[in-house]
C-alpha positions in Angstrom: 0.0 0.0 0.0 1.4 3.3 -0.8 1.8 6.0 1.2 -0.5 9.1 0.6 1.1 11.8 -1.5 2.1 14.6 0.7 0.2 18.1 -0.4 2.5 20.7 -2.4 3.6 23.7 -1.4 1.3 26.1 -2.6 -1.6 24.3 -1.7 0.5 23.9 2.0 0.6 27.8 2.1 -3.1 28.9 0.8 -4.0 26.3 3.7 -2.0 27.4 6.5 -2.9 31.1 5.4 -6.6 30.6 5.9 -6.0 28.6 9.0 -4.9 31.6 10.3 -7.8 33.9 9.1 -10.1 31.3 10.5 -8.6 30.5 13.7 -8.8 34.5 14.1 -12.5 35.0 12.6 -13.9 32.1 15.1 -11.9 33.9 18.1 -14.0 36.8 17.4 -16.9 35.1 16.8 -16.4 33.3 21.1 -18.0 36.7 22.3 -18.3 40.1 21.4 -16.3 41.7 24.2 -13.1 39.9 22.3 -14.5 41.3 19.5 -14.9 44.7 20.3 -11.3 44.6 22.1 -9.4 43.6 19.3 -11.3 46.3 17.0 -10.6 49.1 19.7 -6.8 47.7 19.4 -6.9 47.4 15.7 -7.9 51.3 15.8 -5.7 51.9 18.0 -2.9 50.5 16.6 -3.6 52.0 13.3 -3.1 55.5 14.1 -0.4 55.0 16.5 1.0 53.5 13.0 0.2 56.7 11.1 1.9 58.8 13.8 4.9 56.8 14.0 4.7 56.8 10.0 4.3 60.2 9.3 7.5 60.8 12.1 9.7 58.8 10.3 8.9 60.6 6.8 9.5 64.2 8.8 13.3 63.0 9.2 13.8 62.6 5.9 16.3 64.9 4.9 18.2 64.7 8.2 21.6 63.2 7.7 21.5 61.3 11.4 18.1 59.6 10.6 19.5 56.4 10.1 20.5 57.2 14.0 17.0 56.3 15.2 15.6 53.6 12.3 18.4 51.5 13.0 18.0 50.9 16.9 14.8 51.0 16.1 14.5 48.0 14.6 16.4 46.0 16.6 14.3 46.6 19.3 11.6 45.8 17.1 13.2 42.4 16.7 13.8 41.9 20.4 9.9 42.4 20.7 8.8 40.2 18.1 11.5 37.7 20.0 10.5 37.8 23.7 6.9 39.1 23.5 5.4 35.4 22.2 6.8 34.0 25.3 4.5 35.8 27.7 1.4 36.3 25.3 1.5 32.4 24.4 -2.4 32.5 23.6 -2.0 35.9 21.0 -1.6 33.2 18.0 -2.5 29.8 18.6 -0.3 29.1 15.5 2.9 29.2 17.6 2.4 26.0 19.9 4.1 23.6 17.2 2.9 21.1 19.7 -0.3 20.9 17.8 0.8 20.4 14.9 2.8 17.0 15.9 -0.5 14.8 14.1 0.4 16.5 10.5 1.7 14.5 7.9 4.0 17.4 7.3 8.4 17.5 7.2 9.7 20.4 8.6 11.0 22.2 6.1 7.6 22.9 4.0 6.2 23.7 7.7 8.7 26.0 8.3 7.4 27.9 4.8 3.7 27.6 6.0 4.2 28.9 9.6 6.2 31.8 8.0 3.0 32.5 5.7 0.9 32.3 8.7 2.9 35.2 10.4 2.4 37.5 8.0 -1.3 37.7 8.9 -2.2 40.0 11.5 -2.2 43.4 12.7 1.5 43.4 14.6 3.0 42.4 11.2 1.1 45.4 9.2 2.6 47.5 12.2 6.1 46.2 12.0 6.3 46.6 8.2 4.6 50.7 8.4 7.8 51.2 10.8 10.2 49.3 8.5 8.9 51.5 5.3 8.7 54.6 7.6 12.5 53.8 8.2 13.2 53.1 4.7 11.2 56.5 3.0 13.3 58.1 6.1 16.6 57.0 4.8 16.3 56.3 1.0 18.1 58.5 -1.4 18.2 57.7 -5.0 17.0 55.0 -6.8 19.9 52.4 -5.7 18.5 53.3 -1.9 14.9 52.7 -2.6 15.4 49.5 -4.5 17.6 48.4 -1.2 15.0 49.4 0.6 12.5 47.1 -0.6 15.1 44.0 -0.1 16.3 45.5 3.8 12.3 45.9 4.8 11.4 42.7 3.4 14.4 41.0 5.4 13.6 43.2 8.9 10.3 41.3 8.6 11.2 38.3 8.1 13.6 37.8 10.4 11.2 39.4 13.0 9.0 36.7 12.5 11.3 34.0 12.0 13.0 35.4 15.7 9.3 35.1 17.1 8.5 31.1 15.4 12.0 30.3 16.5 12.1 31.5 20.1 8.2 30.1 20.7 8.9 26.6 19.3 12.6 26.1 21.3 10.1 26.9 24.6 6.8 25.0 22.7 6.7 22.7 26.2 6.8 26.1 28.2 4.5 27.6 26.9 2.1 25.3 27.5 3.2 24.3 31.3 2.1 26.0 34.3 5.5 28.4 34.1 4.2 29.4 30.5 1.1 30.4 32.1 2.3 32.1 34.7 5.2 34.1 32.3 1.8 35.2 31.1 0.9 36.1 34.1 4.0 38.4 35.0 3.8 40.1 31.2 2.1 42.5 32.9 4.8 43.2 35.9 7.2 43.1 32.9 5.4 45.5 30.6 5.3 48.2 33.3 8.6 47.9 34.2 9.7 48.4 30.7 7.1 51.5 30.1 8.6 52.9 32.9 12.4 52.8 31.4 11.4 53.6 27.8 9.3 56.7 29.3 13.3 57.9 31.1 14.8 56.8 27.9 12.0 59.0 25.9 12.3 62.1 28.1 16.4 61.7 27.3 15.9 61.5 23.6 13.6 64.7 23.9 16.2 66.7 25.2 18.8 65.2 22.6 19.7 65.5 19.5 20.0 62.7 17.2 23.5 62.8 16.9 24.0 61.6 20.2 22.3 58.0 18.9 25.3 57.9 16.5 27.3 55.9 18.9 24.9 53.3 19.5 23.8 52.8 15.6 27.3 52.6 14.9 27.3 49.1 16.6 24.1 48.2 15.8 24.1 48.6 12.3 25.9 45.6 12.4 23.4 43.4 14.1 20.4 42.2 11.8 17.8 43.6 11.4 19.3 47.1 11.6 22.1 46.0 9.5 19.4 45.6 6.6 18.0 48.9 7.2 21.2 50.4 7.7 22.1 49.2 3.7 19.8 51.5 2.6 21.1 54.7 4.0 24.6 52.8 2.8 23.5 52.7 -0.9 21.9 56.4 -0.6 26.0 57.4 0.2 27.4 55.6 -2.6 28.7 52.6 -0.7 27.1 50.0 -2.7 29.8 47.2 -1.1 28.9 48.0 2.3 25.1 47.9 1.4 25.5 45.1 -0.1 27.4 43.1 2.9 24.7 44.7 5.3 21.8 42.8 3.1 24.6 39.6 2.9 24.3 39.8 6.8 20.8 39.8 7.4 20.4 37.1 4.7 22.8 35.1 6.4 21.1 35.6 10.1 17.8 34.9 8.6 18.6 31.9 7.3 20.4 30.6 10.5 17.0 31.8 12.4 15.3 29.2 10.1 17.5 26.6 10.2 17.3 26.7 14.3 13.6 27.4 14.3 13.5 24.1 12.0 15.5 21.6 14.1 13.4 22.8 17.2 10.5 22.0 14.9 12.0 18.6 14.1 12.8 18.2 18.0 9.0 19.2 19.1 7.4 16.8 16.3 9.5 13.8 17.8 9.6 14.5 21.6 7.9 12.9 24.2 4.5 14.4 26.1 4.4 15.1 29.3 1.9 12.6 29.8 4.0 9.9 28.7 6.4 10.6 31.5 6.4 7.9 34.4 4.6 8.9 37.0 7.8 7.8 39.2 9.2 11.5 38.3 6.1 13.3 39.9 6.2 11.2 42.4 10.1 12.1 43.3 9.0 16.3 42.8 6.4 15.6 45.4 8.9 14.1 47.8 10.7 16.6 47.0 8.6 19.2 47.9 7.2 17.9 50.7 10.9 18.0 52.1 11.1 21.5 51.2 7.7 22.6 53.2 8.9 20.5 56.2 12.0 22.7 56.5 10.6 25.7 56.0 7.6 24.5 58.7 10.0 23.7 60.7 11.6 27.7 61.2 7.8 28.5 62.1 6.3 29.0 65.5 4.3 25.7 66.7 0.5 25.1 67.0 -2.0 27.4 64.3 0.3 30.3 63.7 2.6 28.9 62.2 0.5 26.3 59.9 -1.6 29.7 58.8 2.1 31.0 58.1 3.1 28.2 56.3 -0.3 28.1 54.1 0.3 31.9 53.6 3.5 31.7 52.8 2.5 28.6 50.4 0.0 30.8 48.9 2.9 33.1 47.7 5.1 30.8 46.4 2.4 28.5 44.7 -0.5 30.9 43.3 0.2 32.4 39.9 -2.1 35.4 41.0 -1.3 36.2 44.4 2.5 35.7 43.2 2.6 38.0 40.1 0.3 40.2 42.8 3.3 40.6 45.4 6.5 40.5 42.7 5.0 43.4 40.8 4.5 45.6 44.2 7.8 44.6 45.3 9.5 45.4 41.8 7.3 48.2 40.9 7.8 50.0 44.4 12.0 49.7 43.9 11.8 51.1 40.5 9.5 54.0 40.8 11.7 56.1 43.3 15.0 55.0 40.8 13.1 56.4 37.8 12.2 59.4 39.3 15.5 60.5 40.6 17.4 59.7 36.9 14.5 61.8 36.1 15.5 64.7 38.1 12.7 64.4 40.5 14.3 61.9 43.2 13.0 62.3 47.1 13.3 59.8 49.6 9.8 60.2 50.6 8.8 57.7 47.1 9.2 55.0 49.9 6.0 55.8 51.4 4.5 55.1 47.8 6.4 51.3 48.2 5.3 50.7 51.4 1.3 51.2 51.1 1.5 49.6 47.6 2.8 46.7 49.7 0.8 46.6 52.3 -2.5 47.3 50.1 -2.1 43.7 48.2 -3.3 42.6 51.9 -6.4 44.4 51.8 -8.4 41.1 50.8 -6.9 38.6 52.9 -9.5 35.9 52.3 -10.1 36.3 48.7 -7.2 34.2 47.7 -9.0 31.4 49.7 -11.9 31.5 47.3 -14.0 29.0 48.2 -11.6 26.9 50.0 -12.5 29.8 53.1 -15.0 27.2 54.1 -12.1 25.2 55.5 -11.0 28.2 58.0 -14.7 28.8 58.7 -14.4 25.4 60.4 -11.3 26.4 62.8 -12.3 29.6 64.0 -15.4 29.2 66.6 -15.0 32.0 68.9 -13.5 35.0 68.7 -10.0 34.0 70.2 -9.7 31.9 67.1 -10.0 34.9 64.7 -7.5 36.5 66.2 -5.0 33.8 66.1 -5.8 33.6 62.5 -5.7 37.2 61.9 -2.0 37.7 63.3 -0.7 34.9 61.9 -1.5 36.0 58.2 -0.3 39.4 59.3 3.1 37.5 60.6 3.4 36.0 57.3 3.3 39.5 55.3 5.3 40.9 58.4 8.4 38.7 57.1 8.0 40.3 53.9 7.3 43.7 54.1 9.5 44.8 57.3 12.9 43.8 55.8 11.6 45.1 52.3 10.8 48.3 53.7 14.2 48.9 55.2 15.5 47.9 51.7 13.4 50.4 50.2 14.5 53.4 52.7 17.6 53.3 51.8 17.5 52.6 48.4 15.9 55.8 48.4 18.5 57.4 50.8 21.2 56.4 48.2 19.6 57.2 45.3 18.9 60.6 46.5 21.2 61.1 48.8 19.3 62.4 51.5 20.9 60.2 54.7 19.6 63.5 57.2 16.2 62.0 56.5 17.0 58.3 56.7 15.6 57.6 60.4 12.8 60.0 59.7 10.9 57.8 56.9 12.5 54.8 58.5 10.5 55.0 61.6 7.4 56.4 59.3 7.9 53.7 57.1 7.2 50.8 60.2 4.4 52.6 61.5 2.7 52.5 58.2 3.1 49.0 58.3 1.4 48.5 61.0 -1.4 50.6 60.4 -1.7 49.0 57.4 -2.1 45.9 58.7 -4.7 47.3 61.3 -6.9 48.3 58.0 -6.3 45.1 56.3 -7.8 43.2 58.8 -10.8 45.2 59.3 -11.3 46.0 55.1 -10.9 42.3 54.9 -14.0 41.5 57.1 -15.8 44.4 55.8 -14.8 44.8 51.9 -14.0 40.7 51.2 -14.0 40.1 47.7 -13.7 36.9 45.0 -10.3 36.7 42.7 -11.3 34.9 39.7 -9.2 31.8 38.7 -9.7 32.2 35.1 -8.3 35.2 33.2 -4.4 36.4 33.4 -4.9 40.2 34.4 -8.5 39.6 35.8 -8.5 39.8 39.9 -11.8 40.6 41.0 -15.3 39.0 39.8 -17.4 41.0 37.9 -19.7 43.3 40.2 -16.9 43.8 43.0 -14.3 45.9 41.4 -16.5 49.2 43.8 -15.9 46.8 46.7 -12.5 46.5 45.7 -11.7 50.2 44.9 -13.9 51.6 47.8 -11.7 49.0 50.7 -8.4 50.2 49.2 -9.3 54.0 49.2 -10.8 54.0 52.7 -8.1 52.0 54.1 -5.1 53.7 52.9 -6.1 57.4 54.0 -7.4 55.8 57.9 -3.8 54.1 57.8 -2.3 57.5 56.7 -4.6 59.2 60.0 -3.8 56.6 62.4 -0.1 57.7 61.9 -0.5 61.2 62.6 1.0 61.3 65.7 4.0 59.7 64.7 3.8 62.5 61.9 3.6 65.1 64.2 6.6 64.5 66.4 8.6 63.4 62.6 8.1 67.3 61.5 8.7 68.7 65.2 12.0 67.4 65.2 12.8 68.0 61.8 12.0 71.9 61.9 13.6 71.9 65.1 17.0 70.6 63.8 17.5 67.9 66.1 19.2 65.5 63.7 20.2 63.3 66.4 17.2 62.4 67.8 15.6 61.7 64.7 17.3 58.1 65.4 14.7 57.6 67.9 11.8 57.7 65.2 12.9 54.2 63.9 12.3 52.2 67.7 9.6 54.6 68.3 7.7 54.2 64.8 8.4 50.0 65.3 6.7 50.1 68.7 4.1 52.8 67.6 3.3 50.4 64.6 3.0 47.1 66.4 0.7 48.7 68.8 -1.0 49.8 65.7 -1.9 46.7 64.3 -2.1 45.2 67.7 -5.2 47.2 67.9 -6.6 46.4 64.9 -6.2 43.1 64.6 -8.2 43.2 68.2 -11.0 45.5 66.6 -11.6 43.3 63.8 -11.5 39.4 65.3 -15.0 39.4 66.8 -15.9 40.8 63.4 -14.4 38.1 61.6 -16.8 35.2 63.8 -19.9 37.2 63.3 -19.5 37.8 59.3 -17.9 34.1 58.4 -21.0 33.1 56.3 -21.4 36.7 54.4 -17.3 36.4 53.8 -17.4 33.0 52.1 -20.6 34.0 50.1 -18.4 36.7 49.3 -14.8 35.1 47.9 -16.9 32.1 46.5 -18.6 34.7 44.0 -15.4 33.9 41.4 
């Protein structure tokens, strides 16, 4: 019996093309809220296009354009790279796991998957920046004819970057790391914002001959060697032009020779379900060993099996993790990006420390419906308490020593040691009246965290529960320090540096008694609300 005749080429590509117009039509079709989103981003994305378009054909004419277009597409390319691995569901296309059951070699894949990346609306975007680059640089005919060769290449090797990167991590992407990379895109996206907003307000005060340096190396690293041929061939250097095009060939075709052997590897690799089950076992041993030692550094009796399951929670739950990495990042890198911005003050810590202690505002939401389990052990009010100031103990591990880091971080950054003790002490008394607020917005303002959804944290209906327990908490945690406040700025108009050492013990002590206090107020609350809290975190 023969074997059946594989299908050509073209027919390969005209298939895998509308695969990809169909796979996107029937993801619209799911619900019209997708629907409307990726309309309000095709809009969107449209005229930040025609901007960025009509910028690039301004330059024309100015002799360091090729300054910008050429570190600006190799960031392109380190987008198109990196950005797949933490938006794995954007194009179901590039989990070549699915494709293992095709009768289909790699190479002719390779050709089909390429086709398939050329439909959609961040390929239109990347190629309006590439000709934007290329109308911005192109002088003569020699240029433009270049031009259309270099833009051509730039994409393609954009894509080829983003097929190649996705299918060596195929198995991530789909594992419960893939998902929660997703999850921390967004931690990682505001990060980013936050550097290319500095690196923006630099550029605005430069001119772009200062960018010379930094195209002058990266005009040798595809794809800005391709665009940088066409300001070569505008200058009359047709050899260089043409070794800058030589380049980029010669990348591009490595890119697909590595995306193909991945694609070979993926096709031919085991499933994780075929693994013995004598692995997971051994991970669950291992683990287990892991959570023994760790119990075993914890105080005795409930507190420190709430701590441990708190602590568990952190280091487990995709949300409640990407929840506390992102305040912790997020509150180092604000007061750095403000002082390279020339508006540095030590004072940014405050901004870390409530953003901190705010992610504890819901303390029984990430139980979800699991609360029902507490709502067994807690019987009087006694018990609440117990498990009120052991969750607290649990963030207390946390945010103390982070706060410390983040005062002087600050100090140094601004160089403002005078002040040092002053926000210190601040600093732990915020903490604790934070804590005091948490515990009673938690019994008062309890909320459900959805499972589903990367960025989605609260059910629908909730986000003014949400919103409302945050607000009122933070400005009674912001009054419950004014005494503290009032002795800080005594002592600071005064001039009595030295004693501004006594702030740190002082705003410790006044902070424990802080959230000694509310922790006290809000446990008999906690054992007369336990059915209305469940209803409430079960709602997701």
């Amino acid at each position: 019996m023969s074997a059946p005749a594989l299908p050509s080429l073209p027919s390969l590509l005209g298939t895998f093309a509308h695969l990809k117009l169909s796979l996107l039509r029937n993801g619209l079709r799911q619900s019209s809220g997708r629907k409307a989103v990726y309309i309000t981003s095709l809009v969107l994305t449209a005229l930040f296009a025609a901007l960025e378009l009509i910028g690039l054909i301004a330059l024309r004419g100015n002799e360091h354009a090729a300054a910008l277009t050429v570190p600006l597409a190799v960031l392109l390319a380190l987008g198109w790279a990196f950005v797949p691995l933490f938006f794995p569901g954007g194009d179901e296309t590039l989990d070549a796991s699915k494709l293992v059951m095709l009768p289909l070699r790699p190479t002719p894949l390779v050709a089909a998957l390429m086709t398939a990346s050329l439909i959609g609306i961040g390929p239109a975007f990347t190629l309006i920046l590439f000709v934007g680059s290329v109308i911005a640089t192109a002088h003569g005919v020699a240029a433009a004819v270049i031009g259309v060769f270099g833009a051509a290449l730039a994409l393609l090797l954009c894509l080829a970057l983003a097929r190649a990167v996705a299918t060596a991590n195929a198995r991530l992407l789909t594992s419960r790391k893939g998902r929660e990379m997703a999850l921390l895109s967004g931690l990682i996206i505001a990060v980013g914002l936050q550097f290319v907003n500095l690196g923006m307000a630099k550029l605005n005060t430069l001119h772009l001959a200062r960018l010379e340096p930094l195209a002058d190396i990266l005009r040798w690293v595809p794809p800005g060697s391709a665009l940088d041929a066409v300001r070569a061939a505008g200058e009359g250097s047709y050899g260089l032009a043409a070794g800058e095009l030589a380049l980029s060939a010669a990348v591009l075709a490595a890119v697909l020779w590595w995306w193909q052997r991945s694609l070979a590897a993926v096709m031919v690799s085991a499933d994780a379900s075929t693994v013995s089950p004598d692995a997971s076992r051994k991970d669950a041993g291992r683990a287990a060993d892991k959570g023994a030692g760790l119990a075993g550094l914890l105080p005795a009796g409930r507190t420190g099996a709430v701590m441990l399951r708190s602590l568990r929670y952190l280091s487990r739950d995709p949300k409640t993790r990407m929840a506390w990495v992102s305040a912790l990042v997020i509150g180092l890198i604000v007061p750095a990006v403000n002082a390279a911005q020339g508006n540095g003050s030590i004072y940014f810590a405050f901004f870390a420390t409530t953003v901190l202690g705010m992610h504890n505002y819901n303390q029984f939401g990430q139980d979800g419906s699991a609360f029902w389990m507490v709502l067994q052990t807690i019987s009087s009010p006694r018990d609440a308490y117990a498990e009120l100031r052991s969750r607290a103990l649990a963030v207390a591990l946390i945010a103390v020593p982070y706060t410390t880091l983040v005062v002087i971080v600050s100090a140094a950054i601004t160089d403002n040691w005078r002040d040092m003790p002053m926000v210190w002490g601040l600093c732990l008394a915020l903490v604790g009246a934070l804590f005091a607020t948490a515990a009673t917005t938690s019994v008062r303002f309890p909320y459900s965290i959805p499972q589903e959804g990367a960025f989605k944290n609260v059910a629908p209906g909730q986000n003014g529960i949400a919103w409302g327990g945050m607000l009122l908490g933070a400005l009674v945690s912001a009054a419950l320090c004014t005494p503290l406040i009032v002795a800080a700025v005594w002592l600071h108009s005064a001039g009595a540096t030295g004693l501004l050492w006594a702030l740190v013990p002082a705003g410790a002590g006044y902070g424990l008694l802080i959230a000694w206090a509310g922790l006290r107020f809000a446990a008999p609350r906690v054992a007369g609300r336990l059915p209305e809290i469940l209803a409430a975190v079960s709602k997701g």
